[in-house]
C-alpha positions as CSV (number, residue, x, y, z in Angstrom):
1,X,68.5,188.0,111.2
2,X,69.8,184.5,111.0
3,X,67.0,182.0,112.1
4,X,68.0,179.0,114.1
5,X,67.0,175.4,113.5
6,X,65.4,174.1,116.9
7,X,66.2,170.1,118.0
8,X,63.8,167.8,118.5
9,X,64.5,165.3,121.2
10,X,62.3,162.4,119.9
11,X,62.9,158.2,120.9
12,X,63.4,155.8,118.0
13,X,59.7,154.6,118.1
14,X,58.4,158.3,118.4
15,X,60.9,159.4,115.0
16,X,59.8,156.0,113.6
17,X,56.2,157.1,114.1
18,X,56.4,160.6,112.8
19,X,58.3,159.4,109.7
20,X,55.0,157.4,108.6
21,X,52.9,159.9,108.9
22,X,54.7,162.4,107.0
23,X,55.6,159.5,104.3
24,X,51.3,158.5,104.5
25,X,50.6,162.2,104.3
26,X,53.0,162.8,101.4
27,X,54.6,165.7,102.7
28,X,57.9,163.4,102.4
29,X,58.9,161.1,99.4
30,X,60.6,157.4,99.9
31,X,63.6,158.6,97.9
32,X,64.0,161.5,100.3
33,X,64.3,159.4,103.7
34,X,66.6,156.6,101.9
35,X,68.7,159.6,100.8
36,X,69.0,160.9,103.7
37,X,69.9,157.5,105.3
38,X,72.6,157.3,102.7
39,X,74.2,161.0,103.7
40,X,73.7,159.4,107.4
41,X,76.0,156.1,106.5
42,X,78.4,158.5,104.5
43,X,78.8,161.0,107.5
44,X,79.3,158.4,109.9
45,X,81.9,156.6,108.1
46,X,83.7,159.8,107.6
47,X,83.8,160.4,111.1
48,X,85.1,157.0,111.8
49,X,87.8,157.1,109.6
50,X,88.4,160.7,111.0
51,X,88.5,159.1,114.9
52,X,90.5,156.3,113.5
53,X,93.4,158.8,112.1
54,X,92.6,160.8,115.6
55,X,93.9,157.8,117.6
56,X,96.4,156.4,115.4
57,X,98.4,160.0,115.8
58,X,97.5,159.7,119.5
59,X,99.0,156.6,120.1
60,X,102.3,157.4,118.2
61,X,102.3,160.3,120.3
62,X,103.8,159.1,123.1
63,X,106.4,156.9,121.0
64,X,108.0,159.6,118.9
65,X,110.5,161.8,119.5
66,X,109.1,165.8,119.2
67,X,112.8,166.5,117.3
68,X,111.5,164.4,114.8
69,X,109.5,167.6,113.2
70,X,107.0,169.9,114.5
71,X,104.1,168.0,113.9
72,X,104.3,164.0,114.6
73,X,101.0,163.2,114.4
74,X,100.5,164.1,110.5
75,X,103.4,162.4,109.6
76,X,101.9,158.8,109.1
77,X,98.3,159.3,109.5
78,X,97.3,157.8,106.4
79,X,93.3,157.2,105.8
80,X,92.0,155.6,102.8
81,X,88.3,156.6,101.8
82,X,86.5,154.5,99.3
83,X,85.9,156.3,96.1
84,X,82.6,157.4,94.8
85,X,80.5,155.4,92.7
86,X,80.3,157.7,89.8
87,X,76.6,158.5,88.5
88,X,76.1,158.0,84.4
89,X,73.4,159.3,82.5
90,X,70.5,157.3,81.6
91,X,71.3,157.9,78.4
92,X,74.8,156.1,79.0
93,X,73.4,153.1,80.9
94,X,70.7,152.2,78.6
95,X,73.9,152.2,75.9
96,X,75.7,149.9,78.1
97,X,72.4,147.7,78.7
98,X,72.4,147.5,74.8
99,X,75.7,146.6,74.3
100,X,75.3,144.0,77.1
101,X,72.1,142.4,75.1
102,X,74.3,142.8,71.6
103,X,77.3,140.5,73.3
104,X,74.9,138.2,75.0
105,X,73.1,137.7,71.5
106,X,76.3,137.5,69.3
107,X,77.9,135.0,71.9
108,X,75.9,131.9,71.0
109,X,76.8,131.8,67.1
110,X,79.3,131.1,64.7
111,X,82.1,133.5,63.3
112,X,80.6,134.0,60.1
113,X,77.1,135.1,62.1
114,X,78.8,137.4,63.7
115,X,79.9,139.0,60.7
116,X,76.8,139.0,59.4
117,X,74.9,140.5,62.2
118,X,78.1,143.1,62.5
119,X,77.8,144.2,59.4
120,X,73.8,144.7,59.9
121,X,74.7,146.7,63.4
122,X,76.5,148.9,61.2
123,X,74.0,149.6,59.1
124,X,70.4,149.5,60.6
125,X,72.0,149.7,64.3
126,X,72.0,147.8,67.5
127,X,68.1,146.9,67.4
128,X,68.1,145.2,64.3
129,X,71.7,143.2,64.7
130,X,70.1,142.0,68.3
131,X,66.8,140.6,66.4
132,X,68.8,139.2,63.4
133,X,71.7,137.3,66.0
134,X,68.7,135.8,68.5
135,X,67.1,135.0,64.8
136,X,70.4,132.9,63.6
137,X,71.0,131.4,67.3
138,X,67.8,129.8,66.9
């Protein structure tokens, strides 16, 4: 038997309420309410962009010609969605926040430094070739 989710017909001070007791009571975590915010935003974007291709076929409705094929409305109802943010691995961004401190360290010294502290990447890694280019800036 399939069970049913019941509504809860609750004001915006009353949900407001309820939400702090369940975040003081930790039954619900801060991450879960802001990611559920989030899925809120993305699902009511979606539907606006969904209403706006609604009425932009509506209103060419009337305009076009039925001859013109048998559906007129899907002919120009173009909607553009903005892409995803795509998620990287800790492991990735802590590489990029190193290579970030590597070109921020290498950028205040000479040509010949920069050899010199590329050559030490190469060998004892991105640590060590950060310590020895802040060294040489100084």
């Amino acid at each position: 038997m399939v069970k049913r989710r019941r509504s809860l017909a609750l004001s915006g001070e009353q949900a407001r309420h309820a939400l702090a007791v369940l975040l003081h009571d930790g039954k619900l975590a801060v991450g879960e309410v802001q990611n559920a915010l989030k899925r809120h935003k993305h699902l009511v974007t979606d539907l606006r962009f969904r209403l706006a291709a609604l009425e932009e076929g509506a209103g060419k409705v009337g305009k076009r010609v039925l001859k013109d094929g048998p559906f007129p409305m899907a002919l120009k109802t173009r909607v553009t969605k903005r892409r995803r943010k795509r998620r990287i691995s800790a492991a990735t961004r802590k590489m990029y926040q190193q290579q970030g401190r590597y070109m921020a360290a290498v950028r205040n010294i000479s040509k010949e430094a920069r050899a010199k502290v590329k050559a030490i990447r190469e060998k004892s890694g991105i640590r060590a070739a950060i310590a020895a280019a802040k060294k040489m800036a100084r």
